[in-house]
PDB file of the backbone (N, CA, C, O) and the ligand in Angstrom, with CONECT records:
HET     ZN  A 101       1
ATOM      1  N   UNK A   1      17.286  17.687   9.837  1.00  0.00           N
ATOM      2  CA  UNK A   1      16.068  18.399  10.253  1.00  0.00           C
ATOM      3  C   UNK A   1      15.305  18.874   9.025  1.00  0.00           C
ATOM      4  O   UNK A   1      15.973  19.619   8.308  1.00  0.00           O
ATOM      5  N   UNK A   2      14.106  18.631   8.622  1.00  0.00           N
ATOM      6  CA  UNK A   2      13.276  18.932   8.286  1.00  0.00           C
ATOM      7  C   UNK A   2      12.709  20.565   8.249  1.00  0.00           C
ATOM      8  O   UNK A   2      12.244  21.207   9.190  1.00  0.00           O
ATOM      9  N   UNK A   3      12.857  20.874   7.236  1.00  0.00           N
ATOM     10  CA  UNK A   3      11.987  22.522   7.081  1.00  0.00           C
ATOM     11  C   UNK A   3      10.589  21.586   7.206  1.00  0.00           C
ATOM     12  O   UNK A   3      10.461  20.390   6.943  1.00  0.00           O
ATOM     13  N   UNK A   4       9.366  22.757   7.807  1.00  0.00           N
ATOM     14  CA  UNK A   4       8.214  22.732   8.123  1.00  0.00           C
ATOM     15  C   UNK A   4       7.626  23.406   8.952  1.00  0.00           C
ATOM     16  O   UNK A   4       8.001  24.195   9.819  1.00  0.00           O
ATOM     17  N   UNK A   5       6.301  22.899   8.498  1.00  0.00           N
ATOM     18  CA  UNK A   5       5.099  23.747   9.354  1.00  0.00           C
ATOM     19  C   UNK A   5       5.413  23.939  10.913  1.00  0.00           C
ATOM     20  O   UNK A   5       6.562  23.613  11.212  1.00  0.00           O
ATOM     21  N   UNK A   6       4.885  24.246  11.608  1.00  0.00           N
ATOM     22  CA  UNK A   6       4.638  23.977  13.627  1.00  0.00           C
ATOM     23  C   UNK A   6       3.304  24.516  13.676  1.00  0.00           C
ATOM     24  O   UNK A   6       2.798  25.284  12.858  1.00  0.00           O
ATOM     25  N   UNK A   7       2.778  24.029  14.731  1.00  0.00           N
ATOM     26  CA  UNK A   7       1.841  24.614  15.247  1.00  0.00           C
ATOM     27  C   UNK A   7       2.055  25.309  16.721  1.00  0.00           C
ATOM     28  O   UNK A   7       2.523  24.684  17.673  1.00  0.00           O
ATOM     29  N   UNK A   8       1.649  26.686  16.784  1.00  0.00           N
ATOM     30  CA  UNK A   8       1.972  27.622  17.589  1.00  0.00           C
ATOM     31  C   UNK A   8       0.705  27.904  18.113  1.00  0.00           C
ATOM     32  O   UNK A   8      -0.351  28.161  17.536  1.00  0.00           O
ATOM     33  N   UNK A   9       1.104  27.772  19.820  1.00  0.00           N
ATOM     34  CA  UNK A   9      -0.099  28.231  20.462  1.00  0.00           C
ATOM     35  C   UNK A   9       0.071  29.835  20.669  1.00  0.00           C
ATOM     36  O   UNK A   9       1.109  30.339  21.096  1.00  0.00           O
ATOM     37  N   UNK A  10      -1.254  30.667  20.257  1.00  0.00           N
ATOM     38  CA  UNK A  10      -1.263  32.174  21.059  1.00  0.00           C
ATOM     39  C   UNK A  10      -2.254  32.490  22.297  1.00  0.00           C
ATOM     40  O   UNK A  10      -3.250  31.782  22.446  1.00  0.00           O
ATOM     41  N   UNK A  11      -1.992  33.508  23.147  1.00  0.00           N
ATOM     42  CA  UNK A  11      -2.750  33.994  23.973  1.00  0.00           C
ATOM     43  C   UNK A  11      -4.069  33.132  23.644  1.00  0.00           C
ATOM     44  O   UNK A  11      -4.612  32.287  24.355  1.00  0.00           O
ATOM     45  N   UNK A  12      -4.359  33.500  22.611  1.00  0.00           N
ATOM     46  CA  UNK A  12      -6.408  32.620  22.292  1.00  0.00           C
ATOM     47  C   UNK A  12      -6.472  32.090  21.287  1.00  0.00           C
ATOM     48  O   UNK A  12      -7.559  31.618  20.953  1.00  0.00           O
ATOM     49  N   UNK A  13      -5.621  32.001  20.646  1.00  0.00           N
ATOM     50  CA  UNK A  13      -5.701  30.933  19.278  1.00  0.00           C
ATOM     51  C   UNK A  13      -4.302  29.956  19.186  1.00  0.00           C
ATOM     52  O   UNK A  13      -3.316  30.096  19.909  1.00  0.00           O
ATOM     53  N   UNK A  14      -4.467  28.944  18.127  1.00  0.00           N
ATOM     54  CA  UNK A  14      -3.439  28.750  17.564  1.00  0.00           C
ATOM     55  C   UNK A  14      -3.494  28.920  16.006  1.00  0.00           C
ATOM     56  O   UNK A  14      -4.446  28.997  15.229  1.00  0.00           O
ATOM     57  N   UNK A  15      -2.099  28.953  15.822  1.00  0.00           N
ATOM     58  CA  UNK A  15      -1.581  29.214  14.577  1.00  0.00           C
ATOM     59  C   UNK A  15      -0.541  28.093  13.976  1.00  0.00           C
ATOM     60  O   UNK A  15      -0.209  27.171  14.722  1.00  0.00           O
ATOM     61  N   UNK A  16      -0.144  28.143  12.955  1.00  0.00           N
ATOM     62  CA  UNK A  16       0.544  27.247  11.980  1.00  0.00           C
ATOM     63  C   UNK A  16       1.228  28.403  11.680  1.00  0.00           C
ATOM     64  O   UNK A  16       0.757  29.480  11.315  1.00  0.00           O
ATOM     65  N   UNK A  17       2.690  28.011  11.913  1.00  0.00           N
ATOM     66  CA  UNK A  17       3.862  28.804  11.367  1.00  0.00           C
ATOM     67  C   UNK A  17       4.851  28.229  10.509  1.00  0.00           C
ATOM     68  O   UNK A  17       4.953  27.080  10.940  1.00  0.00           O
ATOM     69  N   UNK A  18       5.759  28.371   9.400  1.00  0.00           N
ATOM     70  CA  UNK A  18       6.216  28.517   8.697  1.00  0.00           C
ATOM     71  C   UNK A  18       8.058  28.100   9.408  1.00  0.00           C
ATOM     72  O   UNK A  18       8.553  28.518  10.455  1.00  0.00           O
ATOM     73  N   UNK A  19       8.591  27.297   8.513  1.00  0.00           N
ATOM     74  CA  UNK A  19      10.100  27.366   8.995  1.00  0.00           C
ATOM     75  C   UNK A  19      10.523  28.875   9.449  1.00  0.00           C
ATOM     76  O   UNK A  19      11.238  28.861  10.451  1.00  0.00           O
ATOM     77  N   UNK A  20      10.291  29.940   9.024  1.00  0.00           N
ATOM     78  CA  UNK A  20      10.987  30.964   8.954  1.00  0.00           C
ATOM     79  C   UNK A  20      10.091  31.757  10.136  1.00  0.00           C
ATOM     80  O   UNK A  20      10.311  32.870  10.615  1.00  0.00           O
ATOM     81  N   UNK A  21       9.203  30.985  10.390  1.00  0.00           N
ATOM     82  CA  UNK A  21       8.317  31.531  11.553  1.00  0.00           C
ATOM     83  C   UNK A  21       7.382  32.614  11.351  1.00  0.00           C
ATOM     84  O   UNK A  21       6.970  33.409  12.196  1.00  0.00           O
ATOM     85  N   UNK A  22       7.153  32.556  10.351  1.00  0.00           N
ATOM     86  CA  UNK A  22       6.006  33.826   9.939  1.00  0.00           C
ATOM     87  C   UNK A  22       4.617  32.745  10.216  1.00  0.00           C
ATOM     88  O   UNK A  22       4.629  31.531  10.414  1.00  0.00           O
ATOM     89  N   UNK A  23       3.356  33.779  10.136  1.00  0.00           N
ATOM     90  CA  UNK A  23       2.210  32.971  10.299  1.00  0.00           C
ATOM     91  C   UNK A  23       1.751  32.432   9.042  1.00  0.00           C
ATOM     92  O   UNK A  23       2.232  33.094   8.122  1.00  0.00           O
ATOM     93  N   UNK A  24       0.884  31.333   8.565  1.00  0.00           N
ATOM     94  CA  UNK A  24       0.845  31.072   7.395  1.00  0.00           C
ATOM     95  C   UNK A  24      -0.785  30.379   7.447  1.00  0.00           C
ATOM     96  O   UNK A  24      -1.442  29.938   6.504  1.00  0.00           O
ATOM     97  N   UNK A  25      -1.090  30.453   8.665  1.00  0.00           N
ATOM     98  CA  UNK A  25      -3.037  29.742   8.710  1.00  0.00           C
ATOM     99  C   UNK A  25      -3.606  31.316   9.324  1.00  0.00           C
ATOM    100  O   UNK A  25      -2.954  32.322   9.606  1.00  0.00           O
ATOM    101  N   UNK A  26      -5.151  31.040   9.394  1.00  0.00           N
ATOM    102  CA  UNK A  26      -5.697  32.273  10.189  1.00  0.00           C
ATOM    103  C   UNK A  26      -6.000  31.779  11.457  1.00  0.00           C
ATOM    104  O   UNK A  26      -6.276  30.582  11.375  1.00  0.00           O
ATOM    105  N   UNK A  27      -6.085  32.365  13.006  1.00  0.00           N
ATOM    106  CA  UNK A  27      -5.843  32.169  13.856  1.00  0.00           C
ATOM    107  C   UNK A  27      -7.337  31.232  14.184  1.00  0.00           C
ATOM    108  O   UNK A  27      -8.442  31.510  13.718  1.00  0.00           O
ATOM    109  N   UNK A  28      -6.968  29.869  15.268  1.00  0.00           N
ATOM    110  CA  UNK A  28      -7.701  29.288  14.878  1.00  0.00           C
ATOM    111  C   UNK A  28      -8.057  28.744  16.031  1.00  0.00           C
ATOM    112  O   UNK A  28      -7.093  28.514  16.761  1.00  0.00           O
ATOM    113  N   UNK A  29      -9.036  28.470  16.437  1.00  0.00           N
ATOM    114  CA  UNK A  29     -10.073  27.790  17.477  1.00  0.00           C
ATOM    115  C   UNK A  29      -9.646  27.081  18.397  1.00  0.00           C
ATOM    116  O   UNK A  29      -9.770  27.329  19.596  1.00  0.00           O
ATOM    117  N   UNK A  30      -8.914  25.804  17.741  1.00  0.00           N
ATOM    118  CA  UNK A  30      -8.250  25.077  18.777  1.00  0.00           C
ATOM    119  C   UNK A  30      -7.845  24.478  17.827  1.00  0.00           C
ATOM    120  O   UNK A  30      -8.149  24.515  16.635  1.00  0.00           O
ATOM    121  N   UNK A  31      -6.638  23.513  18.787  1.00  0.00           N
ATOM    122  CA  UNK A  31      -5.311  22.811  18.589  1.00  0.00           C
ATOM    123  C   UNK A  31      -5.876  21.614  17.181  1.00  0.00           C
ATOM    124  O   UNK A  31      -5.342  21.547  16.074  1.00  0.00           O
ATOM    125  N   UNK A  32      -6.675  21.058  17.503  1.00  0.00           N
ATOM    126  CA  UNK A  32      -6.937  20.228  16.192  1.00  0.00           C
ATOM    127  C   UNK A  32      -7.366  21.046  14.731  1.00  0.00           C
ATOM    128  O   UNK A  32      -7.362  20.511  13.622  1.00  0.00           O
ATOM    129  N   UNK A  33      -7.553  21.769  14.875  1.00  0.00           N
ATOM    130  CA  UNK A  33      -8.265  22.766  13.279  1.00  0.00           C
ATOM    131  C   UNK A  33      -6.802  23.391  13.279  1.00  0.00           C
ATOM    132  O   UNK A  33      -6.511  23.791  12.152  1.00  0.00           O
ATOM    133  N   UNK A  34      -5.754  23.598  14.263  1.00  0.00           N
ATOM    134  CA  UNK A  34      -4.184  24.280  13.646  1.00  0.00           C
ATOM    135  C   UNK A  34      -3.886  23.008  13.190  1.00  0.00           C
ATOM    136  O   UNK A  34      -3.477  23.059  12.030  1.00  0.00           O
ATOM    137  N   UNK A  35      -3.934  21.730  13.704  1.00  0.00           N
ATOM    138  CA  UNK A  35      -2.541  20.545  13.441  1.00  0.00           C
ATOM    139  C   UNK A  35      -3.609  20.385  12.246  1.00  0.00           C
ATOM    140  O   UNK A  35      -3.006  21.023  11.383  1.00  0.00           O
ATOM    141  N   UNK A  36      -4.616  20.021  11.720  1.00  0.00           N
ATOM    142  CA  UNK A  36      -5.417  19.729  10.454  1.00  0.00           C
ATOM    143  C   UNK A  36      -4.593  20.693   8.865  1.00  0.00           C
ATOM    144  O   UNK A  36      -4.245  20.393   7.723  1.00  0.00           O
ATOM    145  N   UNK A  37      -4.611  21.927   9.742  1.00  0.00           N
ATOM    146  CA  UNK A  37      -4.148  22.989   8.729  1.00  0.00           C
ATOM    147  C   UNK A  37      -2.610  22.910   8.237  1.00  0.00           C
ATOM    148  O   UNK A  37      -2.069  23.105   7.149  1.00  0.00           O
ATOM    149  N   UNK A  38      -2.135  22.527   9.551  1.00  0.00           N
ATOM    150  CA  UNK A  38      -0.528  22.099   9.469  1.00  0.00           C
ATOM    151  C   UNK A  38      -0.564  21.255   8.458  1.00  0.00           C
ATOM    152  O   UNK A  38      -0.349  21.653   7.313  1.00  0.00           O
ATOM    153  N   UNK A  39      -0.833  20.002   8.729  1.00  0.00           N
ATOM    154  CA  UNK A  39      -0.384  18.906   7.946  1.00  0.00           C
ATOM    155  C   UNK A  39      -1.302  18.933   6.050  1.00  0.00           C
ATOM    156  O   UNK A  39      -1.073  18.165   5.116  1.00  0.00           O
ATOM    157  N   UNK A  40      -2.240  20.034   6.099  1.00  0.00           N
ATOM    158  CA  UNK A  40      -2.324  20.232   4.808  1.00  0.00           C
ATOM    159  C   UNK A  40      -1.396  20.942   4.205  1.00  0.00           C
ATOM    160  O   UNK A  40      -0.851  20.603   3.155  1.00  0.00           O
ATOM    161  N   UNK A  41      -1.143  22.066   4.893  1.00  0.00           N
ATOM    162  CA  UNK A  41       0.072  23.017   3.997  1.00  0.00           C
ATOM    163  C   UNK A  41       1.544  22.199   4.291  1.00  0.00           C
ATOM    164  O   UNK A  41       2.566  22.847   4.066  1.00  0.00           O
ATOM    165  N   UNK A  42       1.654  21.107   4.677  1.00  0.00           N
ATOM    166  CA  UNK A  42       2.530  20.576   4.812  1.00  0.00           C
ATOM    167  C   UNK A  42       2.448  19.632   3.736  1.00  0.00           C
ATOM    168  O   UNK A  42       3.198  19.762   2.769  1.00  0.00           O
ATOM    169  N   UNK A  43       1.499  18.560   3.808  1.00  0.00           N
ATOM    170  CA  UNK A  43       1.165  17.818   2.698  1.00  0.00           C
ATOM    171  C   UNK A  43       1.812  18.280   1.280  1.00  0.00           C
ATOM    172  O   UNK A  43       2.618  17.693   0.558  1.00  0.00           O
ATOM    173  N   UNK A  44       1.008  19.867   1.102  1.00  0.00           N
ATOM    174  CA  UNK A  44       1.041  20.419  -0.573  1.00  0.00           C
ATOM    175  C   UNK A  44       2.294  20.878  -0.550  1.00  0.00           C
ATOM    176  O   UNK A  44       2.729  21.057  -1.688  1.00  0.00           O
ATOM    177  N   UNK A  45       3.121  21.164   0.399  1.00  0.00           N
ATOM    178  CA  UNK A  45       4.899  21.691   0.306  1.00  0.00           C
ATOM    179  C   UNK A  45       5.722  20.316   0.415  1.00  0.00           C
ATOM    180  O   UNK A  45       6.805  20.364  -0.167  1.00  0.00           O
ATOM    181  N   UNK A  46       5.421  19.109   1.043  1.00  0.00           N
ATOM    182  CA  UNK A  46       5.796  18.039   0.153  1.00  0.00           C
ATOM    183  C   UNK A  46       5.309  17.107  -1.200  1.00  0.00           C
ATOM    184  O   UNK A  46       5.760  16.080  -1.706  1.00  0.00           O
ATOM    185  N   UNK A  47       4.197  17.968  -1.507  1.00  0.00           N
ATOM    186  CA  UNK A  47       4.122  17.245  -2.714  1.00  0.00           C
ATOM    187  C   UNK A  47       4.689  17.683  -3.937  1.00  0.00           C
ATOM    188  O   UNK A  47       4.819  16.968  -4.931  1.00  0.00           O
ATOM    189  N   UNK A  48       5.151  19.336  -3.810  1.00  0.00           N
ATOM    190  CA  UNK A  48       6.005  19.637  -4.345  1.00  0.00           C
ATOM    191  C   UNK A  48       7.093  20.033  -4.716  1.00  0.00           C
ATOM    192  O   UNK A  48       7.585  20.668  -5.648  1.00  0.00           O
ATOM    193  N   UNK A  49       7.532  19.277  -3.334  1.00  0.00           N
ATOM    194  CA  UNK A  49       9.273  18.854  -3.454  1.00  0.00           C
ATOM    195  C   UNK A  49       9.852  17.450  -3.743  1.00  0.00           C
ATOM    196  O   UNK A  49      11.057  17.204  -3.799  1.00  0.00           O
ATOM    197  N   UNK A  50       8.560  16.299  -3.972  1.00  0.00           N
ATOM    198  CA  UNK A  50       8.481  15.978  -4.126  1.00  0.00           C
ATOM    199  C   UNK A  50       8.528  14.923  -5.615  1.00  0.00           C
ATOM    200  O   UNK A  50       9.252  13.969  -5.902  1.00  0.00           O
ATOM    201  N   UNK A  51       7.555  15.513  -6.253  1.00  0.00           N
ATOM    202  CA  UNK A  51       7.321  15.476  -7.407  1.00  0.00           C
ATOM    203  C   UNK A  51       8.403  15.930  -8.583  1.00  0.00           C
ATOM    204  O   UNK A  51       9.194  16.686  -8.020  1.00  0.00           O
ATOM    205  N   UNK A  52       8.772  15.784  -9.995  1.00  0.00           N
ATOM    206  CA  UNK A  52       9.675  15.303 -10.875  1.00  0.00           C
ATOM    207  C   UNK A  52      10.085  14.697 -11.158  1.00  0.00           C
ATOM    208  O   UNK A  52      10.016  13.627 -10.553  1.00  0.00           O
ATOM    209  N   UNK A  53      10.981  14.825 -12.467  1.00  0.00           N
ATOM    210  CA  UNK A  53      11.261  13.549 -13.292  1.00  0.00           C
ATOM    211  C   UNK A  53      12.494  13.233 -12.725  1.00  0.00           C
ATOM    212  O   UNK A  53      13.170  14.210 -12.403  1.00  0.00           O
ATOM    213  N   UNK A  54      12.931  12.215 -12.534  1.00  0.00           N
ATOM    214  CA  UNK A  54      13.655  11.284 -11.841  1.00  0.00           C
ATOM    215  C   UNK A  54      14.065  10.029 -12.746  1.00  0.00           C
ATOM    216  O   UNK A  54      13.158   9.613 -13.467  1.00  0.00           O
ATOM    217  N   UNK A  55      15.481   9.258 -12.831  1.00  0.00           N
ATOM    218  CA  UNK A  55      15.931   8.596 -13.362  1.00  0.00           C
ATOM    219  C   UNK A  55      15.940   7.411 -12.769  1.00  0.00           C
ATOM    220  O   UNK A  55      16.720   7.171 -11.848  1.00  0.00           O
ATOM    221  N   UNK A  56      15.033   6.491 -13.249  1.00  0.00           N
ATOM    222  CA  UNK A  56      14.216   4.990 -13.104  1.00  0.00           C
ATOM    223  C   UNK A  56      15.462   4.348 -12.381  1.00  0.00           C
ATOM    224  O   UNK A  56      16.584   4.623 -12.808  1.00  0.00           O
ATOM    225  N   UNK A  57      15.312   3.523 -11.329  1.00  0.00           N
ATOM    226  CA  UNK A  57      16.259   3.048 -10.800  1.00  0.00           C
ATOM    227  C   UNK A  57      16.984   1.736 -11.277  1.00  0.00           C
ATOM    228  O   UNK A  57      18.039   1.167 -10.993  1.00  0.00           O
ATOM    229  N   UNK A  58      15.638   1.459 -12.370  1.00  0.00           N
ATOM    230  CA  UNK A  58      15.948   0.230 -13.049  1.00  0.00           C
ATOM    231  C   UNK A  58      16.759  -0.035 -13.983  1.00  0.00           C
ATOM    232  O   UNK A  58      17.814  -0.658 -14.102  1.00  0.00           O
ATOM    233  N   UNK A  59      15.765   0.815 -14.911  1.00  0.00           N
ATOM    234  CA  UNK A  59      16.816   1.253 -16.402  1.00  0.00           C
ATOM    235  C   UNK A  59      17.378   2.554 -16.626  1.00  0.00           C
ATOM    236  O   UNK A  59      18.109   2.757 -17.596  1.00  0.00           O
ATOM    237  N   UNK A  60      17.078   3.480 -15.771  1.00  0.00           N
ATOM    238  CA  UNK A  60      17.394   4.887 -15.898  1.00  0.00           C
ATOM    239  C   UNK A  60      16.868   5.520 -17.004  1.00  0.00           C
ATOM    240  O   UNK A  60      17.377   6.387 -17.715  1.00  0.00           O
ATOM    241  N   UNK A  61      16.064   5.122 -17.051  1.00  0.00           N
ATOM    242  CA  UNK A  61      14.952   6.333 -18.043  1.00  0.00           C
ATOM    243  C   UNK A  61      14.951   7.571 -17.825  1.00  0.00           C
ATOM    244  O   UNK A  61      15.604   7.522 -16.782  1.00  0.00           O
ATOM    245  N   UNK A  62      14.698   8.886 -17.997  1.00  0.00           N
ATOM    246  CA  UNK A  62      14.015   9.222 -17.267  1.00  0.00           C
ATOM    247  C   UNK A  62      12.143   9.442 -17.342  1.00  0.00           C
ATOM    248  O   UNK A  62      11.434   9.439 -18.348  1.00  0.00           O
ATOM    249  N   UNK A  63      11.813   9.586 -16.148  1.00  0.00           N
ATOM    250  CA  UNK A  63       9.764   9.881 -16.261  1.00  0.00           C
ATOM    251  C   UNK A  63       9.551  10.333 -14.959  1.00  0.00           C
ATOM    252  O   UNK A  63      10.407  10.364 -14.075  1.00  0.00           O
ATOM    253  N   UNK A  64       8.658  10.602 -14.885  1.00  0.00           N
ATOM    254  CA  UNK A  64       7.719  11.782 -14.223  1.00  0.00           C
ATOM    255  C   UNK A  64       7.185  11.129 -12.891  1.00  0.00           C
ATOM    256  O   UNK A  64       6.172  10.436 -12.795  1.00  0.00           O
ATOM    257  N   UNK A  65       8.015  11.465 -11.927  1.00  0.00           N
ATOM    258  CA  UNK A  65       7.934  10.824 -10.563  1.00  0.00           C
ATOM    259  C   UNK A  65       6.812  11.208  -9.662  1.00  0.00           C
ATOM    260  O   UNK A  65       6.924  12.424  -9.810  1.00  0.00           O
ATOM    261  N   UNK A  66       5.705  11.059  -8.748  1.00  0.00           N
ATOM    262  CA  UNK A  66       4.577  11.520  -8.447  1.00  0.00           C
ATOM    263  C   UNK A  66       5.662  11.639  -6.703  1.00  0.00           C
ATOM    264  O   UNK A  66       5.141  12.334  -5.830  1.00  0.00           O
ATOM    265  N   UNK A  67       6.804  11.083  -6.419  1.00  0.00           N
ATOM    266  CA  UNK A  67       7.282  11.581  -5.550  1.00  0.00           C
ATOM    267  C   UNK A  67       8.510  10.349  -4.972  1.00  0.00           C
ATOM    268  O   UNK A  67       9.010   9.414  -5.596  1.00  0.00           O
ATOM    269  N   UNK A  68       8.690  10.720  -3.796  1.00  0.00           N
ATOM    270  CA  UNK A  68       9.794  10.056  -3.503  1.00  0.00           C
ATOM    271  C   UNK A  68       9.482   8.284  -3.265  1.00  0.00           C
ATOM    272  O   UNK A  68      10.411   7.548  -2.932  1.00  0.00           O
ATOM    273  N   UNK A  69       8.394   7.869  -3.434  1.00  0.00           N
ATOM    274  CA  UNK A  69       8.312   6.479  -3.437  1.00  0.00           C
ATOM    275  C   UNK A  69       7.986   5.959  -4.733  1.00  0.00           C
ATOM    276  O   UNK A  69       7.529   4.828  -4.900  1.00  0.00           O
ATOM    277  N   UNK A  70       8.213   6.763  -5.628  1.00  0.00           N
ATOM    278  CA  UNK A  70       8.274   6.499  -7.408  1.00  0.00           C
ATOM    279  C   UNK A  70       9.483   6.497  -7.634  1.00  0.00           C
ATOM    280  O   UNK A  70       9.932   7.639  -7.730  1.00  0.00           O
ATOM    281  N   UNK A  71      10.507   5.382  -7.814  1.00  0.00           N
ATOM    282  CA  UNK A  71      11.687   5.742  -8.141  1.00  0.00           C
ATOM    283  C   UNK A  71      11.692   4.509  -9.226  1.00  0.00           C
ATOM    284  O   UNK A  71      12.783   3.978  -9.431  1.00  0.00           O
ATOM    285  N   UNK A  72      10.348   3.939 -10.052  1.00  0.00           N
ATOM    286  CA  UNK A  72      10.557   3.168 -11.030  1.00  0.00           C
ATOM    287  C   UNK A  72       9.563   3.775 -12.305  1.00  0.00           C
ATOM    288  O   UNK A  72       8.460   4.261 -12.054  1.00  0.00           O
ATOM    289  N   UNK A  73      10.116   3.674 -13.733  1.00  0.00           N
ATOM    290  CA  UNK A  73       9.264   3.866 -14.745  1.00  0.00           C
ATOM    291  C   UNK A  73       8.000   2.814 -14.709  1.00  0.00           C
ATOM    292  O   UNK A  73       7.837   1.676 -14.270  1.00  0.00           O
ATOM    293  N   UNK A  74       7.323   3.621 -15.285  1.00  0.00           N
ATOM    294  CA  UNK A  74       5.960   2.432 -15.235  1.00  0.00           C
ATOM    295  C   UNK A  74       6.250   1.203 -15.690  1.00  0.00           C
ATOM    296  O   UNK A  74       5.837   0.223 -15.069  1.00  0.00           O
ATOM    297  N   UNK A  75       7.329   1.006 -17.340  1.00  0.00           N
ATOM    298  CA  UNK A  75       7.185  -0.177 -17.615  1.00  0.00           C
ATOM    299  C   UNK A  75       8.377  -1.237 -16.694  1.00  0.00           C
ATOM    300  O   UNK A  75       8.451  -2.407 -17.071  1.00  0.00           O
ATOM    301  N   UNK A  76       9.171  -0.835 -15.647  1.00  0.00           N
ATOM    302  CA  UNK A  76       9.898  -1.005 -15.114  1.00  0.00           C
ATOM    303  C   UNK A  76       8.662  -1.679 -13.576  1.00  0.00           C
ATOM    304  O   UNK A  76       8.607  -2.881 -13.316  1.00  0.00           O
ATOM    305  N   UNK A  77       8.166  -1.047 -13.109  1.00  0.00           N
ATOM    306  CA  UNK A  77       7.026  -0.987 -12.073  1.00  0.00           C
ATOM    307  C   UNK A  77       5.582  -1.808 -12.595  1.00  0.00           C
ATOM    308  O   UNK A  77       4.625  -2.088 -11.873  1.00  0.00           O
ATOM    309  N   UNK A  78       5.693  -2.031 -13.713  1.00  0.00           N
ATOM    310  CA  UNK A  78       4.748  -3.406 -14.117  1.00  0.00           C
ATOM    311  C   UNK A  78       5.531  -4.618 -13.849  1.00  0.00           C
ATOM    312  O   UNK A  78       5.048  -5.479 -13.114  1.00  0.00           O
ATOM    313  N   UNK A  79       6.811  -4.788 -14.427  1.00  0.00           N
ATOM    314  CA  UNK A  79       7.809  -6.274 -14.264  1.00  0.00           C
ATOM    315  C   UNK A  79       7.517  -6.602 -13.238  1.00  0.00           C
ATOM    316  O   UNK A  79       7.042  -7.711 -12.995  1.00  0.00           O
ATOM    317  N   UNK A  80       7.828  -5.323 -12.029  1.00  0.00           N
ATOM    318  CA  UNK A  80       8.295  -5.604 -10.756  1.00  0.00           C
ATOM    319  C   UNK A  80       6.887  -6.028 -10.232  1.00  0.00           C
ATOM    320  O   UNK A  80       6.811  -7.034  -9.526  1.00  0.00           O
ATOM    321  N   UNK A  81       5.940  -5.420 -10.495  1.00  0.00           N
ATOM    322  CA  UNK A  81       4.542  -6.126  -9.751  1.00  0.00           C
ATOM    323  C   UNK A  81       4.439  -7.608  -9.928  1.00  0.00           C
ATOM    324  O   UNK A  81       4.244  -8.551  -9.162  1.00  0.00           O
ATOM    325  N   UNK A  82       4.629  -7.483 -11.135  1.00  0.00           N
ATOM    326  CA  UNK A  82       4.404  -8.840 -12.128  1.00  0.00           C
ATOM    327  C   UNK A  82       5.282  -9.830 -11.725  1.00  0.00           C
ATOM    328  O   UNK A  82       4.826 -10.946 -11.974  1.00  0.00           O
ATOM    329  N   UNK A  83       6.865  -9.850 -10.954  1.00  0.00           N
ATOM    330  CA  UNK A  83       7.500 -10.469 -10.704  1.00  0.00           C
ATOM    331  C   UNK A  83       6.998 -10.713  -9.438  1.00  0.00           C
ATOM    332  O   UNK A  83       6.636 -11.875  -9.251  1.00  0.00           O
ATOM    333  N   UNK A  84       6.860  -9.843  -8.403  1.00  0.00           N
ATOM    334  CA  UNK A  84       6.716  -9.885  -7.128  1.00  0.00           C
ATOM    335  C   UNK A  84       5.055 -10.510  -6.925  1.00  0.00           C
ATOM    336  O   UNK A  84       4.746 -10.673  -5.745  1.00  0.00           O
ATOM    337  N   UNK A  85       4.383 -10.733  -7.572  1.00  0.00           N
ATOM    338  CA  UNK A  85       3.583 -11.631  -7.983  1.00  0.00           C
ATOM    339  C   UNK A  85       3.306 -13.167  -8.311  1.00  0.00           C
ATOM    340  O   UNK A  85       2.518 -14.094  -8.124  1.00  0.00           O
ATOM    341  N   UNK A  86       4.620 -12.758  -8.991  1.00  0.00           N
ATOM    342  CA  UNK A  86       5.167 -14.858  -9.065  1.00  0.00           C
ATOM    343  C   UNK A  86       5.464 -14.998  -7.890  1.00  0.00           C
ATOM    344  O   UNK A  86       4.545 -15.435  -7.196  1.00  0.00           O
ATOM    345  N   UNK A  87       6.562 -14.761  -7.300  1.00  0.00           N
ATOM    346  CA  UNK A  87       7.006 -14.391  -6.519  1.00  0.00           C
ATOM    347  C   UNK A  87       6.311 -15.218  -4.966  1.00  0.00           C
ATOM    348  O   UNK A  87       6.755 -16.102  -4.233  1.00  0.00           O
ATOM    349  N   UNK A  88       5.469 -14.680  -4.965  1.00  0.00           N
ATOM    350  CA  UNK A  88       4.153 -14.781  -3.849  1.00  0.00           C
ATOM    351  C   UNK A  88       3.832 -15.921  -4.005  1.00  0.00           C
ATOM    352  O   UNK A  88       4.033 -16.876  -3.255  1.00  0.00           O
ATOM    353  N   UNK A  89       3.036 -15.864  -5.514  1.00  0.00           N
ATOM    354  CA  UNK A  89       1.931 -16.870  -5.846  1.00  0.00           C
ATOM    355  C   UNK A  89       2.723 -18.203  -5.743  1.00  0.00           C
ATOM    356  O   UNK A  89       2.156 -19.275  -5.950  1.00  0.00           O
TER     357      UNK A  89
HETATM  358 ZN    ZN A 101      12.611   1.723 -15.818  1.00  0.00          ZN2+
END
């Protein structure tokens, strides 16, 4: 299970709550302007759990991962384009 956002309906608004269930948007109009808000503060709390340096799966370098679908150094992630390119072609 996943820590994250929810979106919580109230009496006249909804809200975006927090794993721990505190409120974390301002109370809001309707259901699409909460799930919009959700998935931004969700977005920026996986981008930075995301993000770090991480050991290249290739050569084990380490470099500076932009997230969990970076698991190659750049010069490692050029070959592989470059191969998977022949590859094709
Ligand atoms: Zn590498």
């Amino acid at each position: 299970m996943t820590r994250g956002y929810r979106v919580q309906k109230t009496r006249a608004a909804f809200v975006v709550i927090n794993a721990e269930g505190d409120r974390v948007s301002p109370f809001l109009a309707n259901e699409l302007a909460a799930e919009r808000e959700r998935k931004r503060l969700q977005d920026a709390l996986d981008a930075r759990k995301r993000a770090g340096f991480r050991a290249c799966l290739c050569c084990e370098a380490s470099f500076w991962s932009h997230g969990i679908h970076n698991r190659l150094c750049d010069g490692c992630r050029d070959h592989a384009t470059r191969l998977g390119r022949e590859m094709a072609g």
